[in-house]
Structures are given as structure tokens and as C-alpha cells.
Residue frames relative to the residue before (quaternion, step in Angstrom):
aa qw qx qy qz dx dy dz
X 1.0000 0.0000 0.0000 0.0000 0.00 0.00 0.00
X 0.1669 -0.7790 0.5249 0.2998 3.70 -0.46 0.94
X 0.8611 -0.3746 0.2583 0.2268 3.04 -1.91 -0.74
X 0.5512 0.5019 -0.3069 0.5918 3.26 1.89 -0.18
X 0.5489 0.6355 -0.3561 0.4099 3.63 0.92 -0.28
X 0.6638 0.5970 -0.1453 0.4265 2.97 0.76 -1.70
X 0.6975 0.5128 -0.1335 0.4824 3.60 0.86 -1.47
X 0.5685 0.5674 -0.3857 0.4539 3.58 1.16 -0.99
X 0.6740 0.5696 -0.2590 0.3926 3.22 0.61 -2.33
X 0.7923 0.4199 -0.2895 0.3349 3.58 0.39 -1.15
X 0.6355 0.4424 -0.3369 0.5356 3.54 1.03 -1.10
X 0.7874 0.3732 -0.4132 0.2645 3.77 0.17 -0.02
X 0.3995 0.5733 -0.4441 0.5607 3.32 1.85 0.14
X 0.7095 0.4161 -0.3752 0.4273 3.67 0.52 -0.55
X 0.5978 0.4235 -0.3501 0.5837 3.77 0.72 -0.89
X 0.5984 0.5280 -0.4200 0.4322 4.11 0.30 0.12
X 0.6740 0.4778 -0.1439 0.5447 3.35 1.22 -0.83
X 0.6884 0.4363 -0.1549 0.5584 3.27 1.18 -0.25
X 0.5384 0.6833 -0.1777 0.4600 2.85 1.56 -0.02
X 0.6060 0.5209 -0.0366 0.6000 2.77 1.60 -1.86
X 0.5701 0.6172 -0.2857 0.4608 3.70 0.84 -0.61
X 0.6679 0.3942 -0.2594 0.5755 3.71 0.74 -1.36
X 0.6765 0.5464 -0.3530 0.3452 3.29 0.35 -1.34
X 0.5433 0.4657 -0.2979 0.6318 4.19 1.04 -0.99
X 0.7157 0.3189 -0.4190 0.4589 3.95 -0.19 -0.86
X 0.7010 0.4781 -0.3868 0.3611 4.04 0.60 -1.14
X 0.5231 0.6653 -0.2935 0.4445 3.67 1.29 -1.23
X 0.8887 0.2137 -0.0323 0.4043 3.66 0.19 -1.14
X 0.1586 0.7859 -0.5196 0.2954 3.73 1.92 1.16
X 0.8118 0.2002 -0.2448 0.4908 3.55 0.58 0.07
X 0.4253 0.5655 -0.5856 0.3954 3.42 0.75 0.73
X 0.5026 -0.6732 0.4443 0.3110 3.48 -1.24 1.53
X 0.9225 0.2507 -0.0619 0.2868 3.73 -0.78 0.64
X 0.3837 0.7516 -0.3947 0.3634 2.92 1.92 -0.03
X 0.3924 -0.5657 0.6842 0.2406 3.90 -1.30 0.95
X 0.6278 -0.4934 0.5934 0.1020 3.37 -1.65 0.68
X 0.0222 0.8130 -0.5746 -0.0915 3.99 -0.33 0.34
X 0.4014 -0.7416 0.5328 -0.0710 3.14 -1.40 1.27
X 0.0318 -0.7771 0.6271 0.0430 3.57 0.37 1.26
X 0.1209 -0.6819 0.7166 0.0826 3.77 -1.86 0.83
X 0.1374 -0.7252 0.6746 -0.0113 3.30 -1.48 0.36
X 0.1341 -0.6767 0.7239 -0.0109 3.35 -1.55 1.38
X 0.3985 -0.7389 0.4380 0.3214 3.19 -1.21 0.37
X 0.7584 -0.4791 0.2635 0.3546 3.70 -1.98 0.77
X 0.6736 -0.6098 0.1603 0.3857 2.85 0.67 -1.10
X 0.1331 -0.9226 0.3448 0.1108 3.46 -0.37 0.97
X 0.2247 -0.8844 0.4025 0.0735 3.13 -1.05 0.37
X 0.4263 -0.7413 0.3120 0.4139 4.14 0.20 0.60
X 0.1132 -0.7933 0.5803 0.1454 3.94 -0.37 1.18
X 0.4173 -0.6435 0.6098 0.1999 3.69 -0.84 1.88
X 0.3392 -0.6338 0.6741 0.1696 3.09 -1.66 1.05
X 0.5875 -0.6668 0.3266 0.3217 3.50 -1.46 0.22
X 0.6846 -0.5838 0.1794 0.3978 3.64 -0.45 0.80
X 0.0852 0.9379 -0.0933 0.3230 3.16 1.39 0.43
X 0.7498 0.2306 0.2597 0.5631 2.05 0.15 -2.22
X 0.2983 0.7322 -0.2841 0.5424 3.71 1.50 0.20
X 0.2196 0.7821 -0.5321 0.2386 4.01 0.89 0.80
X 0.4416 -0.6279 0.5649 0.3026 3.43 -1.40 0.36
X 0.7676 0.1349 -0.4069 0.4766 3.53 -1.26 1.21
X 0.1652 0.6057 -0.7502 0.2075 4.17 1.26 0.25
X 0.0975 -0.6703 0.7235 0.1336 2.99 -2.16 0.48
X 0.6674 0.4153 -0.3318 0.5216 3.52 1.09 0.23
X 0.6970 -0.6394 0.1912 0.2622 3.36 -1.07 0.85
X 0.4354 -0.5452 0.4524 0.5554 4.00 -0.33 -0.12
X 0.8963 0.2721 -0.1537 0.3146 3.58 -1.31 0.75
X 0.3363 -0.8073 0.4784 0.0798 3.45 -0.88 0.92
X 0.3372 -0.6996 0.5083 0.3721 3.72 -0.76 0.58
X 0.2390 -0.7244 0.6448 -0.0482 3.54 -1.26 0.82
X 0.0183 -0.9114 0.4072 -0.0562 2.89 -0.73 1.38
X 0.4740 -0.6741 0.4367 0.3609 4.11 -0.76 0.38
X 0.5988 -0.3465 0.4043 0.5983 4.05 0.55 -0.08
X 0.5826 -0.4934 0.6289 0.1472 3.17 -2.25 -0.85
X 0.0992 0.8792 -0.4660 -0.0028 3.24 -0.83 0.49
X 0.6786 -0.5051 0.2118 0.4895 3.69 -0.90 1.10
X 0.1053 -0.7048 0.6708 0.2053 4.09 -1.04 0.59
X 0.8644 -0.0859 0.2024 0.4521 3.12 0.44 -0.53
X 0.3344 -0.7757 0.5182 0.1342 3.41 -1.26 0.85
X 0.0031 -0.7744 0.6321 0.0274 4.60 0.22 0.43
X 0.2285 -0.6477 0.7018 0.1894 3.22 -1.73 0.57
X 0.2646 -0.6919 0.6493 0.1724 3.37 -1.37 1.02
X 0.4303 -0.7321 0.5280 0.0058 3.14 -0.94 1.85
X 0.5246 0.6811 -0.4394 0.2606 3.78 0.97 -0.13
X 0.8794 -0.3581 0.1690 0.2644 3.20 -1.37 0.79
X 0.1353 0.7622 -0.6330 -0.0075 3.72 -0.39 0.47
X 0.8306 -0.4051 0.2803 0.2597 3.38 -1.67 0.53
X 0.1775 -0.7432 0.6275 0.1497 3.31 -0.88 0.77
X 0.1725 -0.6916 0.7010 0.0211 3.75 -1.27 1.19
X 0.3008 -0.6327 0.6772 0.2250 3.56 -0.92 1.36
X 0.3864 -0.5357 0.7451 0.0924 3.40 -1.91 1.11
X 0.2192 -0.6343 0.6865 0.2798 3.27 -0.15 -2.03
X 0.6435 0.5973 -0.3603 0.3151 3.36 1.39 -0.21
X 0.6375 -0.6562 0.3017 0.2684 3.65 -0.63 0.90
X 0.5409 0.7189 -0.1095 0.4226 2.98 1.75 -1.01
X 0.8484 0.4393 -0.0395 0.2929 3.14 0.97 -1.94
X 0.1728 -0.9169 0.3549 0.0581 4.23 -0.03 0.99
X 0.2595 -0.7732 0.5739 0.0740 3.47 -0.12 1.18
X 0.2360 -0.6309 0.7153 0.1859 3.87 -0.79 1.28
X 0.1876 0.5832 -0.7659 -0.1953 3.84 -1.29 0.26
X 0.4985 0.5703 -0.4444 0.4783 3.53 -0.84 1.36
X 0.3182 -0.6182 0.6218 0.3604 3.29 -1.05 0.04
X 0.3410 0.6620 -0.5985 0.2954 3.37 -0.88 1.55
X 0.2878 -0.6582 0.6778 0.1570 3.83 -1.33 0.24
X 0.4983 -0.5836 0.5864 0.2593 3.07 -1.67 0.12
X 0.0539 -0.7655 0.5645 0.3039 3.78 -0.24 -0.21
X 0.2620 -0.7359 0.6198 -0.0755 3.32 -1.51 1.16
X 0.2410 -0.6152 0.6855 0.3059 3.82 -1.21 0.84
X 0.1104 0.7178 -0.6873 -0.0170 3.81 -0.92 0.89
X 0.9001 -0.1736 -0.0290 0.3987 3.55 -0.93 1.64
X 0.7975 -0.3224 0.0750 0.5043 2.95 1.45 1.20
X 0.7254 0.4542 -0.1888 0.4815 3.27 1.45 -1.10
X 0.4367 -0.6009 0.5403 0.3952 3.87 -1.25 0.64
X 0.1091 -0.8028 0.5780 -0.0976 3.01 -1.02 1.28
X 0.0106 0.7673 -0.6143 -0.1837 4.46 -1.05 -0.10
X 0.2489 -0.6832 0.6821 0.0782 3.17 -1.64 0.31
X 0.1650 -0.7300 0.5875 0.3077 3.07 -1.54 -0.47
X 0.3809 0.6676 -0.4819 0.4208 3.51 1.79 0.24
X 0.0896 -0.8336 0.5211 0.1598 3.21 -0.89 1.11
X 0.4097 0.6860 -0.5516 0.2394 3.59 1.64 0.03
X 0.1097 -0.7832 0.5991 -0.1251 3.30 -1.24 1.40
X 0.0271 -0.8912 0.4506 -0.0445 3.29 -1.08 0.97
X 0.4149 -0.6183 0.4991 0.4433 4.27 -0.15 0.88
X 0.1571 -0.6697 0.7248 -0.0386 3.26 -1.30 0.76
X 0.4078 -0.7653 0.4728 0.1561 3.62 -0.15 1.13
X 0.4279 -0.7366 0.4785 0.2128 3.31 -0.95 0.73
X 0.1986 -0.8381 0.3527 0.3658 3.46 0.43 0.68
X 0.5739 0.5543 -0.3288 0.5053 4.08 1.38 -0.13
X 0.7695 0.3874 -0.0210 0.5073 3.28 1.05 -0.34
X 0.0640 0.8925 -0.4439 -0.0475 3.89 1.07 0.15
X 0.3789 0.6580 -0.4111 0.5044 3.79 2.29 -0.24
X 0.8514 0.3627 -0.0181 0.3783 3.25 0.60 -1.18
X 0.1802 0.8335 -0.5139 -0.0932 3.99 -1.39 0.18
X 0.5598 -0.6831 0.3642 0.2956 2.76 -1.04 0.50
X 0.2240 -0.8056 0.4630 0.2942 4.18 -0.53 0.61
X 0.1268 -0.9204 0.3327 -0.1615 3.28 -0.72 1.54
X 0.4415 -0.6936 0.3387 0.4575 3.94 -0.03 0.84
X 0.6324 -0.4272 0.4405 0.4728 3.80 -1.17 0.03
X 0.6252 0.6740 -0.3050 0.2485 3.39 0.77 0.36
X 0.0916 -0.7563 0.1519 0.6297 2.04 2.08 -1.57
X 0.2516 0.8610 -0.4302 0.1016 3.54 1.40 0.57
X 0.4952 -0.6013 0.5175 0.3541 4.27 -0.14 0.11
X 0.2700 -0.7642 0.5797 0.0838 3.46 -0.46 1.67
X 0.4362 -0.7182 0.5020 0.2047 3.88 -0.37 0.82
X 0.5380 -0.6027 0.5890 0.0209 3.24 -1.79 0.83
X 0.3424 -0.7283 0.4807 0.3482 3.43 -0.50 0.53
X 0.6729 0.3122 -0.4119 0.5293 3.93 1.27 0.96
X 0.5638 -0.7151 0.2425 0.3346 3.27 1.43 1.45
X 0.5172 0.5544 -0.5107 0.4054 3.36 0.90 0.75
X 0.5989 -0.5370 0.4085 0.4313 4.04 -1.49 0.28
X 0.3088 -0.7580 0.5261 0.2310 3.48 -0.75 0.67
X 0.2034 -0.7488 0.6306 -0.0200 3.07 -1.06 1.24
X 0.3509 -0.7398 0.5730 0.0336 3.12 -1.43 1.28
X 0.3333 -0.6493 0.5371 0.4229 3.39 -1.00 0.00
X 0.4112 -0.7205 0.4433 0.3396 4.15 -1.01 0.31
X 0.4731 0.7459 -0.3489 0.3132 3.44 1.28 -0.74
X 0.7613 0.3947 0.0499 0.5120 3.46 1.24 -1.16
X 0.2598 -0.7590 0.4963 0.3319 3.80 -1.07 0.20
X 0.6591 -0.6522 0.2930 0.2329 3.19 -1.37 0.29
X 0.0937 0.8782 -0.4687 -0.0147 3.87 -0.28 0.22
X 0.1476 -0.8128 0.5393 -0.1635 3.23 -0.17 1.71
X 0.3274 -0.7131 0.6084 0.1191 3.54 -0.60 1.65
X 0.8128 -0.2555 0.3744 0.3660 3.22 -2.40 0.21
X 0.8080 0.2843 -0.2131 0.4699 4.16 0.47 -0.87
X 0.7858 -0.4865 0.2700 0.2702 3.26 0.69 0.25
X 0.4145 0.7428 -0.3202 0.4170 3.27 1.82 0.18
X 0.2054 -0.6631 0.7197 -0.0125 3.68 -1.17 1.07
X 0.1819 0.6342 -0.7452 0.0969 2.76 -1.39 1.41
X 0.4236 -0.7476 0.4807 0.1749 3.47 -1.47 0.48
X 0.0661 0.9235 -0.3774 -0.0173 3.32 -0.40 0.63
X 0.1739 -0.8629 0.4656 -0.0916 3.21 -0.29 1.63
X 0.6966 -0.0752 0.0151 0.7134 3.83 0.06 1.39
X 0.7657 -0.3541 0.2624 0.4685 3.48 -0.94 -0.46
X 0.4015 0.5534 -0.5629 0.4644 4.20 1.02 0.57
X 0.1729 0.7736 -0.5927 -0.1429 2.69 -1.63 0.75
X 0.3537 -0.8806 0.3005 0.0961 3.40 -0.47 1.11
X 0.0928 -0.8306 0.3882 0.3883 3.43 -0.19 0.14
X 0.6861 -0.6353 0.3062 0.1786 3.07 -1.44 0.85
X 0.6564 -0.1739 0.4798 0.5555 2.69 -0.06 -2.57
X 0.3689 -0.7406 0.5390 0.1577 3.31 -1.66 0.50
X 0.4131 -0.7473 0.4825 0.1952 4.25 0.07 1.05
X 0.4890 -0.6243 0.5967 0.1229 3.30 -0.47 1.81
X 0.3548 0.7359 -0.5727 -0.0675 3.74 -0.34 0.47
X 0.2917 -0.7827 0.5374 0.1161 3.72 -0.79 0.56
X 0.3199 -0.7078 0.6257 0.0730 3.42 -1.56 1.11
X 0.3289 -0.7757 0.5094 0.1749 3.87 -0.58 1.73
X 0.2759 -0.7514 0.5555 0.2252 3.90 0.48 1.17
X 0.8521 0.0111 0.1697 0.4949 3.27 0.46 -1.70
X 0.5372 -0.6787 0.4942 0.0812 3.54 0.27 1.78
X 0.6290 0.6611 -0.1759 0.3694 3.50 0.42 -1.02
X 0.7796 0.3717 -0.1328 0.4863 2.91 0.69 -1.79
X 0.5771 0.6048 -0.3003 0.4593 4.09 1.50 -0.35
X 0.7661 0.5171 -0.0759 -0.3741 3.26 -1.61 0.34
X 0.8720 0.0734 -0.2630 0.4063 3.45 -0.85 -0.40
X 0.2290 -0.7469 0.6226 0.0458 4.05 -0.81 1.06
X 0.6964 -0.4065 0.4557 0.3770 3.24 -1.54 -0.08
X 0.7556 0.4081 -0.1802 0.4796 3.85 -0.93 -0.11
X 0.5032 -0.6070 0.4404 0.4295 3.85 0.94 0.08
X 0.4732 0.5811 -0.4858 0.4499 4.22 1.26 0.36
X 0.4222 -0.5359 0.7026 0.2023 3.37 -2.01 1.01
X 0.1412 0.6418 -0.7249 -0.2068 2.97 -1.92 -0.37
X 0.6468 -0.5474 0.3479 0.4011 3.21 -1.40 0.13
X 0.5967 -0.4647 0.5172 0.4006 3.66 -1.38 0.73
X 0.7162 -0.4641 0.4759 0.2126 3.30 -1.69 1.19
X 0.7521 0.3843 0.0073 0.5354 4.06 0.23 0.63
X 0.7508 0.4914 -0.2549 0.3603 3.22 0.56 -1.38
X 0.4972 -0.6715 0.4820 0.2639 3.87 -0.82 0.64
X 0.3854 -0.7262 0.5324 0.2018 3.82 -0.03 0.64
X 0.4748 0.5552 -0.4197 0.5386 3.79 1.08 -0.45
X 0.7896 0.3854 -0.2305 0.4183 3.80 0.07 -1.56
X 0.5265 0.6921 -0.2395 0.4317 3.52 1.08 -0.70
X 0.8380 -0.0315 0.2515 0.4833 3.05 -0.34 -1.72
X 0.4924 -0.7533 0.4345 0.0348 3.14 -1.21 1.66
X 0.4586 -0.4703 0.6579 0.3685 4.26 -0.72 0.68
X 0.1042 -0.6979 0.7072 0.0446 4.28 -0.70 1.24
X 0.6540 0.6431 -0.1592 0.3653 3.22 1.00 -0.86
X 0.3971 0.7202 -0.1615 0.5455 3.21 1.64 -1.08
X 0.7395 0.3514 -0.2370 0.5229 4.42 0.31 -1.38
X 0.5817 -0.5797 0.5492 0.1547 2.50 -1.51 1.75
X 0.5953 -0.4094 0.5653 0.3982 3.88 -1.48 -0.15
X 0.8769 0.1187 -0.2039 0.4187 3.34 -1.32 1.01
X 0.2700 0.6592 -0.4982 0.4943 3.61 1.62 0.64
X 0.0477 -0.8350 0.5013 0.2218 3.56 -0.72 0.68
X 0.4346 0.6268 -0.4564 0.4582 3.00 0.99 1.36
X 0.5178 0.6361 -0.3329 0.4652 3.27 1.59 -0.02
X 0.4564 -0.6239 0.6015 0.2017 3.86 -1.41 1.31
X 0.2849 -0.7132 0.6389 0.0440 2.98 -1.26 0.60
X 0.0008 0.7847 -0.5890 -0.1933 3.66 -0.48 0.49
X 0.2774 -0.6589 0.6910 0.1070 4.24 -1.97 0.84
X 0.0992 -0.8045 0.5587 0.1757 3.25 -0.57 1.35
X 0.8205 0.2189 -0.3019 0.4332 3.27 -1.86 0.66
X 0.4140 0.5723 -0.3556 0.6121 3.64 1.10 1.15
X 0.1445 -0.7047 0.6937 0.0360 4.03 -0.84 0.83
X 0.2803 -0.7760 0.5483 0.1369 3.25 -1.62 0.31
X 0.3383 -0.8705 0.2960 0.2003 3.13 0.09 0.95
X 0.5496 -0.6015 0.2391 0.5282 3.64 -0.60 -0.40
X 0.2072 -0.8434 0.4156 0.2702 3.29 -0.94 0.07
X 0.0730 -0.7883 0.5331 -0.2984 3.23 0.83 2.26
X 0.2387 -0.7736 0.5598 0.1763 3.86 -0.21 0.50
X 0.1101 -0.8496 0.4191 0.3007 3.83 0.54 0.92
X 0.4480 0.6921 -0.3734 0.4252 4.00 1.48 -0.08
X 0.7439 0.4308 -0.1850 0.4762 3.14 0.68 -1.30
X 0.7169 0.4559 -0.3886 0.3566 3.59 0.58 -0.85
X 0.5178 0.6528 -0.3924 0.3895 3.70 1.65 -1.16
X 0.4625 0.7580 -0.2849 0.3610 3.32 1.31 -1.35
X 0.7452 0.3882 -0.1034 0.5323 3.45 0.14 -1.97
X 0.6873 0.4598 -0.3651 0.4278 3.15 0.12 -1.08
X 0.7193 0.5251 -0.3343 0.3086 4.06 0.80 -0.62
X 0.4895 0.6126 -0.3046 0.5406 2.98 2.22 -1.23
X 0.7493 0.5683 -0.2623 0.2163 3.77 0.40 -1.24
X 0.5659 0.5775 -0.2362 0.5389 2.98 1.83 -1.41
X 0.6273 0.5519 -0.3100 0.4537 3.96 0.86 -1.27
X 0.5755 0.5868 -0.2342 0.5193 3.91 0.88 -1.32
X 0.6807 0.4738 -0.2858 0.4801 3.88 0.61 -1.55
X 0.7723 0.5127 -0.1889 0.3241 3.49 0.71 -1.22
X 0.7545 0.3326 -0.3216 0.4656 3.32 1.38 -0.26
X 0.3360 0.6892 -0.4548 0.4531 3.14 1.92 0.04
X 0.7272 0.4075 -0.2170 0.5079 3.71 0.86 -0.88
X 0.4999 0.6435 -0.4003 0.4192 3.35 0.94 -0.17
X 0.7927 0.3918 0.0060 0.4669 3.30 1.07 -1.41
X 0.3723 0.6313 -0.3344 0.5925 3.24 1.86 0.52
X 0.6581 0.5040 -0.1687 0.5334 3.29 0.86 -1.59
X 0.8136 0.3841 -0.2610 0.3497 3.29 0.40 -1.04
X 0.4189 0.6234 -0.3736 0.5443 3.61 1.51 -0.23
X 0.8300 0.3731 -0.2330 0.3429 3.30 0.12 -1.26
X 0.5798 0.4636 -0.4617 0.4855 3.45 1.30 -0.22
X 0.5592 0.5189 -0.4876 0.4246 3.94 0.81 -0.66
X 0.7211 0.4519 -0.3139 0.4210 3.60 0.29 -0.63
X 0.5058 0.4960 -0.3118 0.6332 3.46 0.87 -0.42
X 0.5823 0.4492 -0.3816 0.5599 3.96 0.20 -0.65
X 0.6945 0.5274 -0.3161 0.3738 3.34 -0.04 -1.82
X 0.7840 0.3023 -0.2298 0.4911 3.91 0.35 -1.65
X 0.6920 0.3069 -0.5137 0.4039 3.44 0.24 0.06
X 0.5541 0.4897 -0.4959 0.4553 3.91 0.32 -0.23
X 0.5340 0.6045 -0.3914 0.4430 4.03 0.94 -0.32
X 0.6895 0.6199 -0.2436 0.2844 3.16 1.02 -1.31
């Protein structure tokens, strides 16, 4: 197999993967909170091909040999946590992050974040006084003493700028609960699940990771803000991805072009042997 072969095969297994990437960021433009993913690439490997001596001229000014390379391949996949539109609902329920923060959630046992804030009471079924406040999933939205926050039902909900729950029946108002919110230090170290939820990388230390959101004083401008009855949307550019996705498809095709076109030289090559 020669050296243009080799390079096709590889650069179109990468541009496939990159493929798959747009296709997950274009797929989920209207999921509330979804993060944008960010596919990199390094190359396979290369190596400097010596020309013959030859080519070795008095006054050359450029070196002997040429680097020669095998294609490219996926390093890594990052999610870009930046800011995506807020859409007013009006629903009591629903939580705009402005900030870089997550909710934290118990999902099927496992610690889990999000940035979907569409929320909903989930009745207690032992308790019908009480409920429990829960993602559209139905996953337990967390407390800032890692327990599910429960609401009373009797009453509606009113949920300030930091993350406070209070209940308020006629002119009482109670407080509730306090919103688990979390700061992604390192993005990296997270990720992507089913249901639009992070978790941490197999290994990874949740200290180094993720940041105490809760923790920033007022007028820190590192501090999240939460906007009740308001959803964040994603922040998937649907222009930009069509874009890539035209550049990628155009790249894929000549990547196959030059597959084809190897394989006919070789084919040439073994039948002129014959």
C-alpha cells in the first residue's frame, strides 16, 4: 500500500469523525442548553523524505528533503461552554444560567450536571403535600446539601438571581431550598451523557474540575446568575455549522478522490508487471 493511499484512508476516517461531530451539534440546535462541541486534530505521522543528491545545486537555499505526511486524526473532542440565548417562557419552573455554571442532578444514582433548566414538581407519591423539583427527565435537581429539593405543592414557587427557593402561599413566604450550582474549571476533565447531562471523566478529581458557583460573593464577575421562568437555549450557530459541514463534505470528497486515484495507479502498476 503506498503513501497516497495510506493518507487518503486515514484523512477520511478523520473527516468522518468530524463529520459525526457537526452532525450531533446541528441535530441538537434546539435542545435547551446544549454546549456546542469542538472536534481537533493532530497529525499521524510525519516524516522528512531525502531527495536525491541531485538535486544538491550550488546557491540551493532550501534544505535537502521534504516532510511527508500520513493524513490526520481526531485528538480530541471540547465543549464550548459560552453563552447561548435566553427565551422567556413565563414558566415558574424554567432556569436560565447567565454565567458559566450547571445545575447538579442525582441521574440513576450517578452525580450528574446540566445546563437544561426546564424543570418540573414531580409529586411525591407518599406524600401528595409535597414534590419533588425535577429535570424533564425526571432526574432529582440537587441542593446545595446534595440532597433532592423538595417543594411544597400547596403554593408557587419563587426563585431569586442566586439560586434561592422560596414558597409562597397568599402573602407567606417560605424559604425552601438552596440550587446546587457548579463552576466547569476545566471542561476537559467532563463528559457528554445521554439526556443533555455531563459527568466527570473516569479518574478525574471533581475538586480540579468543577468549581463551588455558589461559593462567589455578589458583584464577583465570575459569579452565575440565575432568570426565572426563562430557558436557555443552545448555543449551536445553525449558519456556521451548515458552513463546516459544507467545507467537511468538499475535504471528504477529495479525500476519496485520491483513494480512487491511488488505487487505479496500482492497478496500472500490477498489470504492466504482468
Amino acid at each position: 500500500m503506498n503513501n497516497s493511499m495510506i493518507s487518503a484512508m486515514v484523512s477520511m476516517n478523520s473527516i468522518q469523525k468530524r463529520l459525526d461531530v457537526l452532525a450531533d451539534n446541528i441535530a441538537n440546535v434546539g435542545t435547551n442548553g446544549y454546549k456546542r462541541k469542538e472536534a481537533s486534530f493532530e497529525d499521524t505521522l510525519t516524516r522528512v523524505q531525502q531527495q536525491p543528491d541531485g538535486l544538491r545545486k550550488t546557491g540551493r537555499s532550501t534544505p535537502m528533503g521534504f516532510n511527508l505526511g500520513f493524513g490526520a486524526r481526531l485528538s480530541n473532542v471540547t465543549y464550548n461552554f459560552s453563552q447561548g440565548p435566553i427565551k422567556q417562557t413565563n414558566k415558574p419552573t424554567d432556569l436560565a444560567i447567565e454565567g458559566n455554571a450547571m445545575f447538579a442532578v442525582q441521574a440513576d444514582g450517578v452525580q450528574a450536571y446540566t445546563r437544561d433548566g426546564n424543570f418540573h414538581i414531580s409529586p411525591d407519591p407518599l406524600n401528595p403535600k409535597i414534590g419533588y423539583l425535577t429535570t424533564s427527565q425526571g432526574y432529582f435537581v440537587q441542593g446545595t446539601d446534595n440532597q433532592p429539593i423538595t417543594v411544597p405543592t400547596n403554593g408557587s414557587l419563587q426563585i431569586d438571581a442566586s439560586g434561592k427557593i422560596s414558597s409562597v402561599v397568599g402573602s407567606t413566604i417560605t424559604p425552601v431550598a438552596q440550587l446546587k450550582l457548579v463552576t466547569p474549571r476545566r471542561p476537559e476533565g467532563l463528559v457528554e451523557k445521554d439526556n443533555n447531562l455531563y459527568t466527570l471523566l473516569p479518574g478525574a478529581n471533581a475538586n480540579d474540575v468543577l468549581g463551588n458557583a455558589n461559593a462567589l460573593l455578589p458583584g464577583d464577575p465570575n459569579r452565575s446568575t440565575l432568570r426565572q421562568g426563562a430557558l436557555e437555549e443552545s448555543n449551536v450557530d445553525l449558519t456556521q455549522e451548515m458552513t463546516d459541514m459544507l467545507q467537511v463534505q468538499r475535504a471528504y470528497q477529495l479525500s476519496a478522490r485520491a483513494l480512487s486515484s491511488s488505487e487505479t495507479m496500482m492497478g496500472m502498476a500490477n498489470h504492466l508487471r504482468g
